[in-house]
Rosetta silent file (secondary structure, phi, psi, omega in degrees, C-alpha in Angstrom):
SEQUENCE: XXXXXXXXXXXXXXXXXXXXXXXXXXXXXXXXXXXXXXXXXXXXXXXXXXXXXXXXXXXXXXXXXXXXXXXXXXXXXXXXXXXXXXXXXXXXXXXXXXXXXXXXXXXXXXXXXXXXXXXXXXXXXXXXXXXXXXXXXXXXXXXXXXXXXXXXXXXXXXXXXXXXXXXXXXXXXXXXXXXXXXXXXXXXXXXXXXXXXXXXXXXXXXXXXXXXXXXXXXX
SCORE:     score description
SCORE:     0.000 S_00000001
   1 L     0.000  137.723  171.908   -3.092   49.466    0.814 S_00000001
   2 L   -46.490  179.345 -177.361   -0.318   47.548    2.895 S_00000001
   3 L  -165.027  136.429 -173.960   -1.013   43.823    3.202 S_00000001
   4 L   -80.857  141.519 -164.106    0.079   42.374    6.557 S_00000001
   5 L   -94.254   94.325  169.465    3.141   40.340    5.962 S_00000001
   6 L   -33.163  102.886  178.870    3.008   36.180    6.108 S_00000001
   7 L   -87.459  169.793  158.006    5.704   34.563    8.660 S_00000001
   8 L   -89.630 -116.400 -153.934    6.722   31.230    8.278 S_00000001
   9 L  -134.074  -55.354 -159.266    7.434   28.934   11.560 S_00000001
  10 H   -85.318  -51.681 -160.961   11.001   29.899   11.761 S_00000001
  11 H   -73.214  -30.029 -146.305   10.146   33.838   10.597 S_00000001
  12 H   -96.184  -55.483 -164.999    7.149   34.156   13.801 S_00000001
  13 H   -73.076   -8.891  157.759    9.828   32.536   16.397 S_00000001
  14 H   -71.986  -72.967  164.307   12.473   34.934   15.334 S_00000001
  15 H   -42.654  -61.224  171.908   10.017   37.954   15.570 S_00000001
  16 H   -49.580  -20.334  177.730    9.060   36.289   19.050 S_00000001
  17 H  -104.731    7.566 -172.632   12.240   36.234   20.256 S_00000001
  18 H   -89.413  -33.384  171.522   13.253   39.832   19.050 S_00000001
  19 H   -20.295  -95.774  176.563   10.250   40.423   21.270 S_00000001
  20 H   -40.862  -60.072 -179.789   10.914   39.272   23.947 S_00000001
  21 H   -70.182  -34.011  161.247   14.535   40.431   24.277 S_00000001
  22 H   -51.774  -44.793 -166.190   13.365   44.477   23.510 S_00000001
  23 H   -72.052   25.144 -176.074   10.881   43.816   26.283 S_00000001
  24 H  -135.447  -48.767 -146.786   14.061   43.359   28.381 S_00000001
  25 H  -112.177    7.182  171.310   16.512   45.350   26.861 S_00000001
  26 L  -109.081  132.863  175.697   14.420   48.531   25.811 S_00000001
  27 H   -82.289  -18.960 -178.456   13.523   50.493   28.731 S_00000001
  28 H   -73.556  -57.117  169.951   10.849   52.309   26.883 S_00000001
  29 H   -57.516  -33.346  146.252    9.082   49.427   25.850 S_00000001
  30 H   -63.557   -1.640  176.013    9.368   48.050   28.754 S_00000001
  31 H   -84.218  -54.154  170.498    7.985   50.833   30.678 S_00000001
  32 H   -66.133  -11.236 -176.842    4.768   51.209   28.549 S_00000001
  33 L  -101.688  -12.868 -170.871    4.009   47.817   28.533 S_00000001
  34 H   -67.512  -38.829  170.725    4.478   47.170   32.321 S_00000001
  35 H   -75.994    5.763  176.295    1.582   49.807   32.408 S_00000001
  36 H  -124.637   31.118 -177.278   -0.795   47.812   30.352 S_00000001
  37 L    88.937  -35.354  173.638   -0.026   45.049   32.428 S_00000001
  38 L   -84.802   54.979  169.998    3.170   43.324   30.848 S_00000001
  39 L   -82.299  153.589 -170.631    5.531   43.812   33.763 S_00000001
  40 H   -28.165  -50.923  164.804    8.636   41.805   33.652 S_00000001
  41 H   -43.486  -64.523 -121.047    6.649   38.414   35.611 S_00000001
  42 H  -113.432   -8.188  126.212    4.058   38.353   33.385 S_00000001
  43 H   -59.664  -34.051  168.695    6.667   38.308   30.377 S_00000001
  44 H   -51.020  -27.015 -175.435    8.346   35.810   31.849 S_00000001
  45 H   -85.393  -11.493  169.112    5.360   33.570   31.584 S_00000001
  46 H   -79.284  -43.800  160.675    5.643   34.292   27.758 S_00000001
  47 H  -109.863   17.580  113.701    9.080   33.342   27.473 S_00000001
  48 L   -73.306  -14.494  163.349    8.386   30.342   28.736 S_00000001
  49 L   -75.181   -9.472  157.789    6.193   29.570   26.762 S_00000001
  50 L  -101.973  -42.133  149.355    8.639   30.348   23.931 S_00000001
  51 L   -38.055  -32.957 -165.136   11.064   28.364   25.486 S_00000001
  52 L   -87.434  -18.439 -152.126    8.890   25.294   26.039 S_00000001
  53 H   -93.029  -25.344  169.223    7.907   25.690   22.263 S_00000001
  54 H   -51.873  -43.128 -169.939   11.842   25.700   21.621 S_00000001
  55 H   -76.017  -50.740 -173.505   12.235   22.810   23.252 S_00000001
  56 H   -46.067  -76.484  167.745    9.149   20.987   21.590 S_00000001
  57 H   -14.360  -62.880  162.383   10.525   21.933   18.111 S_00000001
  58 H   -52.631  -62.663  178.567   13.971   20.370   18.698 S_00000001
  59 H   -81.900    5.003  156.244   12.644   17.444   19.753 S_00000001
  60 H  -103.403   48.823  167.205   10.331   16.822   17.204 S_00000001
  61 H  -108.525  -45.155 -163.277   12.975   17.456   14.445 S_00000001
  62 H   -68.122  -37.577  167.300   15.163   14.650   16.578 S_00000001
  63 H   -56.829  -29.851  154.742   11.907   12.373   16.722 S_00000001
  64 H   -53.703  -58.872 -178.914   11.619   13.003   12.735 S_00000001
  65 H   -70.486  -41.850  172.470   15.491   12.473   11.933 S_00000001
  66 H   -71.409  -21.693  170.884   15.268    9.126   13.916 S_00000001
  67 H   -54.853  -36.697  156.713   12.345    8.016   12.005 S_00000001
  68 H   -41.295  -99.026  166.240   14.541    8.882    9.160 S_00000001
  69 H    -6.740  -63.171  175.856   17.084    6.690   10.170 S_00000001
  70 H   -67.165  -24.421 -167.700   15.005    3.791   11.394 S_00000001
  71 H   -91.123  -42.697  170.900   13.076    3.796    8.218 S_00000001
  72 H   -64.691  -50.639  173.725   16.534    3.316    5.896 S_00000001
  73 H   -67.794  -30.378  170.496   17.422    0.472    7.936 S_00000001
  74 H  -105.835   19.686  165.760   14.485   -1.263    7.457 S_00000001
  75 H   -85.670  -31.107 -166.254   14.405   -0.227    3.859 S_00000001
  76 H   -82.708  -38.115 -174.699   17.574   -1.501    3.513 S_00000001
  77 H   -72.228  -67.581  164.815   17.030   -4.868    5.667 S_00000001
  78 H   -13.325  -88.372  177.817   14.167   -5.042    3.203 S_00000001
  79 H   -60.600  -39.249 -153.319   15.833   -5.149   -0.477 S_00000001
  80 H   -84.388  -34.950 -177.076   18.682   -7.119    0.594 S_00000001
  81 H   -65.855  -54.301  163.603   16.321   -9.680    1.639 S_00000001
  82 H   -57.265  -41.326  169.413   13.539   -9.513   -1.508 S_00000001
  83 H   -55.871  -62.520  160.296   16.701   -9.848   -3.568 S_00000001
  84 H   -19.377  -66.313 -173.047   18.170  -12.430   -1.715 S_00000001
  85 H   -71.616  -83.544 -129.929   14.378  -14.299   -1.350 S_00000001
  86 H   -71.741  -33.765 -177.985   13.846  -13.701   -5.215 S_00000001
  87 H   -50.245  -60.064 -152.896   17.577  -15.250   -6.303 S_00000001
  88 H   -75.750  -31.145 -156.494   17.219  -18.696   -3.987 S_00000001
  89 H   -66.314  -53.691  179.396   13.530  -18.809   -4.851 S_00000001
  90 H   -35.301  -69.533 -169.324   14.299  -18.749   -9.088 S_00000001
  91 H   -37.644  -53.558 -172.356   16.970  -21.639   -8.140 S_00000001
  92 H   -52.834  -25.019 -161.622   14.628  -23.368   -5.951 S_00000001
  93 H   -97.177  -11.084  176.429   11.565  -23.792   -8.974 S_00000001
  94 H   -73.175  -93.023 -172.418   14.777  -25.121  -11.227 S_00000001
  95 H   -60.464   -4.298  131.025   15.246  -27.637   -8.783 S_00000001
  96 L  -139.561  103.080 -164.792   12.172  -28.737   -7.964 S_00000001
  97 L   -97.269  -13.671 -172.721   10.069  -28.183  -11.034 S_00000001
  98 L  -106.759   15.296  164.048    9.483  -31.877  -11.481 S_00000001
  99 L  -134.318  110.859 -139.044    7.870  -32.019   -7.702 S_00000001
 100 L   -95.232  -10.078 -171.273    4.826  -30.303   -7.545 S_00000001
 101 L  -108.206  -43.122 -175.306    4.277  -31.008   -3.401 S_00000001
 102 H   -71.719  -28.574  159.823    7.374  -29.379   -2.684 S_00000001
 103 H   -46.659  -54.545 -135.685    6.651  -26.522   -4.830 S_00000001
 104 H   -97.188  -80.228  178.012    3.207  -26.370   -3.029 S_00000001
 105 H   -27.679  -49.199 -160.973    5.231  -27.213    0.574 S_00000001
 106 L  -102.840   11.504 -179.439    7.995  -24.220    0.187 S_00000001
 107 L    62.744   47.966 -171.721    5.417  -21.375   -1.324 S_00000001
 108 L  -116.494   22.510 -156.642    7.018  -21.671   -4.887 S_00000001
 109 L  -107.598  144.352 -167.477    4.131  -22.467   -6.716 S_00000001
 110 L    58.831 -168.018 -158.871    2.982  -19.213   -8.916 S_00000001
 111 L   -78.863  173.760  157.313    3.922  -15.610   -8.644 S_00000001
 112 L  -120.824  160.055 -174.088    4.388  -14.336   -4.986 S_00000001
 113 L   -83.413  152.058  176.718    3.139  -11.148   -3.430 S_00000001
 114 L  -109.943  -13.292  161.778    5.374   -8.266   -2.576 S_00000001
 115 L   -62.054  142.400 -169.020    3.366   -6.856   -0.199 S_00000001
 116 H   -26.720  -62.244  168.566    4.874   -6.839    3.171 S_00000001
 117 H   -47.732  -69.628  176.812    2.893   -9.214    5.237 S_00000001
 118 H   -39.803  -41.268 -166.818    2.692  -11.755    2.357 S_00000001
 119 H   -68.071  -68.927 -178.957    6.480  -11.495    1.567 S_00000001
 120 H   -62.541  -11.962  176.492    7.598  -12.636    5.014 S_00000001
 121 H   -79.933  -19.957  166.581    5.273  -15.109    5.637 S_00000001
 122 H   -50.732  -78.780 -167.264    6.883  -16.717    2.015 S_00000001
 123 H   -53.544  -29.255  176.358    9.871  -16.142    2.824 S_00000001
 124 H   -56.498  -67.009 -159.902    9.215  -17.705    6.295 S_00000001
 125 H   -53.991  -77.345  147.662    7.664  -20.742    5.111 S_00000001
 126 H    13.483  -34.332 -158.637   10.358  -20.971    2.416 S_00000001
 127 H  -134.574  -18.444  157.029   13.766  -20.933    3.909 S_00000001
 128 H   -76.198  -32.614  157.300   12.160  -23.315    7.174 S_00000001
 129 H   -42.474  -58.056  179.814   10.974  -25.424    4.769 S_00000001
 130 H   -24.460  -76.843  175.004   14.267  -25.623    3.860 S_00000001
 131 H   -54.113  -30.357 -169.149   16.140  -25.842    6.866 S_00000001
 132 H   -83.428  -15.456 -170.896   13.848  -28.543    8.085 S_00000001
 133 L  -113.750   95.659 -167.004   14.723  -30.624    5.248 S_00000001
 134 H   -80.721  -39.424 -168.350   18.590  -32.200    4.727 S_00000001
 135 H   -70.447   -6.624  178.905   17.639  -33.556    1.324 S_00000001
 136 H   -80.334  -63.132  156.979   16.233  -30.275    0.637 S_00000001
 137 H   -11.824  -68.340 -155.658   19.498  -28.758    1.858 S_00000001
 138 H  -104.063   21.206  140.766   21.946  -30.496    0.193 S_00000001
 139 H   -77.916  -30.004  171.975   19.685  -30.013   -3.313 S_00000001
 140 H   -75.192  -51.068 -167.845   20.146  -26.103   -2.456 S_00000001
 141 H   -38.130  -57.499  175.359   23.645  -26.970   -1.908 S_00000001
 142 H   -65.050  -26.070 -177.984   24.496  -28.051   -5.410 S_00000001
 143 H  -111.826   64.658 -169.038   23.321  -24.919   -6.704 S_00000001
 144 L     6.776   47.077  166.630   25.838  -22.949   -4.065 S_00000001
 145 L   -95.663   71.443  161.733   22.755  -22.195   -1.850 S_00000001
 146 L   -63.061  172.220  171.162   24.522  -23.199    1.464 S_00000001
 147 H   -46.080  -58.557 -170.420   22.908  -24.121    5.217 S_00000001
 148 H   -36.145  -68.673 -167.669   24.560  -21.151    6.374 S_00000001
 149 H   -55.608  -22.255  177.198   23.062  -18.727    4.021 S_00000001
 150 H   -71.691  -16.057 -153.173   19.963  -20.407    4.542 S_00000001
 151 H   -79.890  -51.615 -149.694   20.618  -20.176    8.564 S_00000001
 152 H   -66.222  -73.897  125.820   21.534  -16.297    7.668 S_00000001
 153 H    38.502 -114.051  178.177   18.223  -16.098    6.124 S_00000001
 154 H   -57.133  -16.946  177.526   16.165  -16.724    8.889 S_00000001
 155 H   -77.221  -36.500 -168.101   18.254  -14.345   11.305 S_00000001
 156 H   -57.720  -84.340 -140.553   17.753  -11.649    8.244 S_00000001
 157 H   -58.787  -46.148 -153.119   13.883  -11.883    8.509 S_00000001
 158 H   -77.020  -34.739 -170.967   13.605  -12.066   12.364 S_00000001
 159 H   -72.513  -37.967  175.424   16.144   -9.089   12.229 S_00000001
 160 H   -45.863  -25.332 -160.428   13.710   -7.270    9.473 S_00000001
 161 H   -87.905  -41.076  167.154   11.051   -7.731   11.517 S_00000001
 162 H   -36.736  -61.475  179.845   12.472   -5.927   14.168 S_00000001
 163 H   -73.361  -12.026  171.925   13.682   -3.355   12.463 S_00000001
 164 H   -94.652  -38.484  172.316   10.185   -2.460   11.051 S_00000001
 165 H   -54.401  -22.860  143.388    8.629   -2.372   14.726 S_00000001
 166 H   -19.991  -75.919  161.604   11.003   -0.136   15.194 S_00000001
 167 H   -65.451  -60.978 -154.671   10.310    2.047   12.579 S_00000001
 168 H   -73.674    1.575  176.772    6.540    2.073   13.036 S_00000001
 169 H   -92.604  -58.052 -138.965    7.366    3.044   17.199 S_00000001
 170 H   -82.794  -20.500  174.716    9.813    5.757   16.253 S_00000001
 171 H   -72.708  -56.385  142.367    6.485    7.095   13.470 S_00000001
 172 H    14.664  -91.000  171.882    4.481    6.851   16.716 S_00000001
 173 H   -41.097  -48.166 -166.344    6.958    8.734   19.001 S_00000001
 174 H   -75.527  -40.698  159.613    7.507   11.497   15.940 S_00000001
 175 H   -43.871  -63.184 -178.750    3.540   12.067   15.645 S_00000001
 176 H   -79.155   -6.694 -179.710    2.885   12.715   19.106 S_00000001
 177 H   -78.450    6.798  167.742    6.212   14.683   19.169 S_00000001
 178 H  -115.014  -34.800  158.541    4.521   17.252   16.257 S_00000001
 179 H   -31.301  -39.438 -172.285    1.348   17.264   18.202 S_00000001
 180 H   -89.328  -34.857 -175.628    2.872   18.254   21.057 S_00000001
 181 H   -62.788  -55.036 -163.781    5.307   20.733   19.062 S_00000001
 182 H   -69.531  -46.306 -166.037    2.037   22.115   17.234 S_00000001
 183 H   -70.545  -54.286  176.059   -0.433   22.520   20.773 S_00000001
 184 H   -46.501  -40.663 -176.481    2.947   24.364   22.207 S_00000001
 185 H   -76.638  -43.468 -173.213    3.599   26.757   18.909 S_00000001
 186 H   -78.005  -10.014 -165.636   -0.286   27.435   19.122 S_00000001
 187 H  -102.352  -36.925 -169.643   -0.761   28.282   22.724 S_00000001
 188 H   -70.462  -21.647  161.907    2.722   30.784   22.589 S_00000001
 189 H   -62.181  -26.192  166.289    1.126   32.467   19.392 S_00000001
 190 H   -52.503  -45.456 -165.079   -1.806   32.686   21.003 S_00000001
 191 H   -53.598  -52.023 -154.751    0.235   34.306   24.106 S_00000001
 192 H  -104.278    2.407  106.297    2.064   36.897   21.581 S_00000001
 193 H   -17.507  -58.736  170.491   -1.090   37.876   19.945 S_00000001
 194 H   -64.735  -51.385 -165.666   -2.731   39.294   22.999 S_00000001
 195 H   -72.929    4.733 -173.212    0.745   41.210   23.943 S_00000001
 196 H  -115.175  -55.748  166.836    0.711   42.518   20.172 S_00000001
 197 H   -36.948  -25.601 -170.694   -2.689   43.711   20.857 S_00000001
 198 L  -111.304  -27.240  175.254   -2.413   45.491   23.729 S_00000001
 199 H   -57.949  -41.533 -166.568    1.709   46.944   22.329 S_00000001
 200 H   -71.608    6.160  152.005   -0.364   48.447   19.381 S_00000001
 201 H   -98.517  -59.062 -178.052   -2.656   50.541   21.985 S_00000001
 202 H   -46.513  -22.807  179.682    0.022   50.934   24.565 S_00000001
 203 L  -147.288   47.924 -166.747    2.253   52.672   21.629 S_00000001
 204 L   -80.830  -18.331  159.885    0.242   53.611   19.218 S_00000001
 205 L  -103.234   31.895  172.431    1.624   56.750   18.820 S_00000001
 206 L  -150.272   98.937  173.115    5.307   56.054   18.734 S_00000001
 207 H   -60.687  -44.140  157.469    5.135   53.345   15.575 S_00000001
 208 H   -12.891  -58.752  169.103    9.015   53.087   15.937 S_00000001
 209 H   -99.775    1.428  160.799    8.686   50.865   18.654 S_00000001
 210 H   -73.166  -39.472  178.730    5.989   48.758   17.742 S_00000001
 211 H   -54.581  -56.566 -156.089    8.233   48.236   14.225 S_00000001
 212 L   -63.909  -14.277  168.334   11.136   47.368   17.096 S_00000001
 213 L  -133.574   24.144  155.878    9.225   44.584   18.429 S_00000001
 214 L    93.092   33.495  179.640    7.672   42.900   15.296 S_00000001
 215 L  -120.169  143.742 -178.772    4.164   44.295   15.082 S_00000001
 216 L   -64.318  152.575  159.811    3.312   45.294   11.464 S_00000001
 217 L  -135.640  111.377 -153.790    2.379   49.506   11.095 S_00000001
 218 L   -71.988  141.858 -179.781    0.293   50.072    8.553 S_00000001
 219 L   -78.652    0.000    0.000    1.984   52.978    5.580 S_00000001
């Protein structure tokens, strides 16, 4: 026995649009179906609906590829900073290992967390402590930990921070942009279901052109 044959996403809208263009450019097929109802308007309302789903598609691959994008930058923003954070911190417990309130003061005392939340508020406290402090400063100093880079620092974080609200808008944006992509793919499949229902009565004896517009014929 035949077995009806699995499209993908890509494979269904290719067979929809080979459709769609016989039902224009075959006269036969377009005769018989206009007589079941599927005159030339009431295809039109199908490929729009194939159009709109076109359109959906594109933009949720471009809401996806910026998510991409936005997600590297604040991957990136990320590591240079936990590197960065982990270098001045080591230096920082050298110099002050024999003061236990400043340890306590600049979040250097024990391990630190790497989760996200945790990191920047360390890292916060840490490099304002810092800043806020000239004798603090010019103890960083000696171990070529300048103001600047500490200044740099704090621009880094405020820019990371950005750059993840960012990201977590454009994962937003790309979510309802496959929702909307999905409810659009599902209503025109719905659409070319019924017209596949009614081609395989409308031409059920000339299998040829049911093959010619993507409906399966069983062997």
């Amino acid at each position: 026995m035949a077995t009806r044959p699995k499209y993908s996403e890509q494979e269904m809208l290719e067979k929809f649009r080979i459709t769609f263009a016989n039902l224009v450019n075959q006269k036969t097929i377009a005769t018989t179906m206009a007589e079941y109802g599927y005159t030339p308007e009431v295809n039109a309302i199908g490929k729009q609906l194939f159009d709109s789903t076109i359109n959906a598609i594109n933009f949720n691959k471009q809401e996806g590829n910026e998510t991409i994008a936005s997600r590297a930058n604040f991957d990136s923003r990320l590591l240079w900073l936990t590197d960065t954070y982990a270098s001045h911190r080591r230096k920082a417990k050298v110099i002050f290992r024999k003061d236990p309130v400043t340890l306590k003061q600049l979040g250097l005392w024990g391990r630190y967390s790497h989760a996200y939340v945790k990191l920047v508020a360390l890292m916060k406290t840490f490099y304002n402590g810092i800043l806020s402090n000239p004798d603090h400063i010019a103890k960083l100093a000696a171990y070529k930990i300048s103001e600047d880079e500490i200044k740099n620092c704090i621009t880094e974080i405020s820019a990371l921070e950005t750059s993840r609200q960012l990201y977590l808008n454009e994962v937003g944006e790309s979510q309802e942009a496959t929702k909307l992509k999905d409810k659009a793919m599902s209503e025109l499949v719905e659409w070319m279901d019924d017209l596949y229902s009614v081609a395989k009565i409308a031409m059920e004896d000339q299998p040829q052109l049911l093959e010619s517009i993507g409906v399966f014929v069983r062997s």
